[in-house]
LORO-572209 format. One record per residue: residue in three letters; z negated, x negated, y negated of N, C-alpha, C in turn. Coordinates in steps of 0.001 Angstrom, whole numbers, padded with zeros to 6 digits, always signed. Atoms other than C-alpha are relative to their C-alpha. Example, Ala and Ser with C-alpha at 12.3 -4.5 7.8 and 13.67 -1.06 7.14 Angstrom:
// residues 2
ALA+000000-000890+001190-007800-012300+004500+000000-000900-001200
SER+000060+000820+001190-007140-013670+001060-000730+000770-001090
// end
This chain:
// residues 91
UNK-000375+000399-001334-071283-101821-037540+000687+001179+000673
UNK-000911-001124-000353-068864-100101-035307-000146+000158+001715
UNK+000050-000227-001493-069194-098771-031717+001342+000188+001099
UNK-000964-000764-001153-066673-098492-029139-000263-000142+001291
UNK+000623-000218-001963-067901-096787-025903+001063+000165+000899
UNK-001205-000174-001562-065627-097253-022827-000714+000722+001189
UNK+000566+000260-001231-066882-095012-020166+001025-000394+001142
UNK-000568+000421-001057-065475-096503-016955+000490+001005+000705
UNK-000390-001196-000749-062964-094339-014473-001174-000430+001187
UNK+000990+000107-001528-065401-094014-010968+000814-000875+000648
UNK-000521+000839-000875-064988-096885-008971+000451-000749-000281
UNK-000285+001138+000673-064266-099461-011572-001226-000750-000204
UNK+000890+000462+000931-065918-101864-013149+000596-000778-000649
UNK-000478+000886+000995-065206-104444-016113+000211-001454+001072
UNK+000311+001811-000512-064259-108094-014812-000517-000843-000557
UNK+000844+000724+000630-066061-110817-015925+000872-000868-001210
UNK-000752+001009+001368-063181-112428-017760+000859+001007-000678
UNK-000539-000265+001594-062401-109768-020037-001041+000263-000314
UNK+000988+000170+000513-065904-109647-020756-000172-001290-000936
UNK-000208+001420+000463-065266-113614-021664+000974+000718-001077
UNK-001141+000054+001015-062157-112760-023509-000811+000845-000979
UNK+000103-000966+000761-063356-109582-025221-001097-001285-001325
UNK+001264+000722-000003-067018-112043-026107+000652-001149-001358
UNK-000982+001080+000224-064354-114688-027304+000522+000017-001645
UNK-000235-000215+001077-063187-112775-030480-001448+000236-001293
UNK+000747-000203+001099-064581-112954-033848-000402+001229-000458
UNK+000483-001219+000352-064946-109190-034789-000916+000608+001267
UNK+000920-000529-001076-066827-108755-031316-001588-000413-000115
UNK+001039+000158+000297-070422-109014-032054-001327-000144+001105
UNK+000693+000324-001478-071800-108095-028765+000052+001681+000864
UNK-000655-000909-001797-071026-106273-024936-001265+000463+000435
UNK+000936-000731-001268-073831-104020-022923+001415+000869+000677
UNK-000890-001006-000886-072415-102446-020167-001528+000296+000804
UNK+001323-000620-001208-074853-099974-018401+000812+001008+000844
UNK-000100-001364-000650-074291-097827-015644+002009-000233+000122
UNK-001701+000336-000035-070387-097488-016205+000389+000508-001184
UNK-000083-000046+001712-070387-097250-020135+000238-001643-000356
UNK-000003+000899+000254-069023-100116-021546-000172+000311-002050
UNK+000101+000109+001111-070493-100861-025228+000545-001155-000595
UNK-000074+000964+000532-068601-102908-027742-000461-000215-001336
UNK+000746+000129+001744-070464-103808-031098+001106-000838-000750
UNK-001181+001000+001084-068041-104784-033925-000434+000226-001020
UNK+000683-000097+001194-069162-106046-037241+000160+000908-000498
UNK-000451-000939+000932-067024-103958-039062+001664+000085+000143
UNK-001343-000556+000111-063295-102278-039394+000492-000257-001593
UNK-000893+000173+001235-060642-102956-042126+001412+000585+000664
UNK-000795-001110-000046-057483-101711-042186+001478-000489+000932
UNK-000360+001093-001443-056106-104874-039653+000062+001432+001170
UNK+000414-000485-001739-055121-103178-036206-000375-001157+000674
UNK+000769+000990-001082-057074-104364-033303+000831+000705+001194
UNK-000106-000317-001983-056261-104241-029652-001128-000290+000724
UNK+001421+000079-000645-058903-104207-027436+000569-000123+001557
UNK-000255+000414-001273-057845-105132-023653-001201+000104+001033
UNK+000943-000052-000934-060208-103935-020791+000282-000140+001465
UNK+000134-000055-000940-059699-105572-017559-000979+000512+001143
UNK+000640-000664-001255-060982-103241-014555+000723-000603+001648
UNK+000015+000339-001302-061307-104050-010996-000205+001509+000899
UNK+000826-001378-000444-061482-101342-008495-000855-000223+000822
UNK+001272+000614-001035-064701-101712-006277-000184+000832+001086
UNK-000193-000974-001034-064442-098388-004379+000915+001016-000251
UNK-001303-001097+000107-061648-095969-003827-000471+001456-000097
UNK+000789-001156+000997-062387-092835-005686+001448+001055+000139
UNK-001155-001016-000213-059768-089550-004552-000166+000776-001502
UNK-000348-001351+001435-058681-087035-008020-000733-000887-000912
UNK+000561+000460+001019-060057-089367-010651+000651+000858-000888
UNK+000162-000610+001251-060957-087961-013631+000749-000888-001189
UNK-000159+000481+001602-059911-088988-017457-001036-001191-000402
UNK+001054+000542+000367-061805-091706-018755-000341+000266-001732
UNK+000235-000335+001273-063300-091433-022255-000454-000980-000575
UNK+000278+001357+001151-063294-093635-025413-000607-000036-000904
UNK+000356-000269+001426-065387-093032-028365+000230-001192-001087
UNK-000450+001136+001464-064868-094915-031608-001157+000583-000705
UNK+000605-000767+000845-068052-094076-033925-000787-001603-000666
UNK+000828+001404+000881-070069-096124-036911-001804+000405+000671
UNK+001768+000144-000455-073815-097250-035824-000716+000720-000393
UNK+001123-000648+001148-075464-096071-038817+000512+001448-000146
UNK-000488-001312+000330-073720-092909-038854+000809+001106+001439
UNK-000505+000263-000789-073290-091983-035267+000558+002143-000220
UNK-000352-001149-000038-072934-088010-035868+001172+000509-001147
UNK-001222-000322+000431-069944-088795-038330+001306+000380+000282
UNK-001215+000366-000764-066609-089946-037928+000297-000344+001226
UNK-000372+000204-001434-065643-090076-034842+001233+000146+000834
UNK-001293-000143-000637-062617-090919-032754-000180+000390+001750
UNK+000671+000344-001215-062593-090021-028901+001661+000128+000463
UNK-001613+000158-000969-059478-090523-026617-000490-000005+001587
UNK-000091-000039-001426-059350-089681-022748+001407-000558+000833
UNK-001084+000835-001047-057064-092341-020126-000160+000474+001099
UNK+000623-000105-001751-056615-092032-016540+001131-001193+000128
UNK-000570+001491-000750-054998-094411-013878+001583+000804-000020
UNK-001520-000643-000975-051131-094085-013202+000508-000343+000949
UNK-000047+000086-001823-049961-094082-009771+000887-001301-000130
// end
């Protein structure tokens, strides 16, 4: 199984219908979102690209946002491989 952690920029949150959409696909296994970490569980990776689409809302207006951060890591092996990528907003 495969992890991909979304943490959220401050002052977002996920919408409910890309929670639906994301929910919707077959390699999606299953969504926690705590706090402002979004977890996606995926059975497994092959060598298929995926897209992954995360509609955010903004809920409060947040001055100098930071980077947000992405990890990519396997379940069973969380101190392996690991991908991480940092986004921010553009004006």
């Amino acid at each position: 199984m495969v992890i991909i952690e979304v943490s959220l920029l401050s002052g977002f949150i996920m919408t409910p219908r890309s929670r639906m959409l994301l929910e919707n696909r077959t390699i999606v296994k299953k969504i926690e979102v705590k706090a402002n970490v979004v977890y996606i569980y995926l059975e497994k990776l092959n060598d298929e690209s995926q897209t992954f689409i995360l509609q955010l809302e903004q809920v409060i207006q947040v001055k100098n946002l930071r980077p947000a951060n992405i990890k990519i890591y396997d379940y069973y092996q969380p101190g392996g491989l690991q991908i991480s990528y940092s986004s921010g907003v553009g004006s």
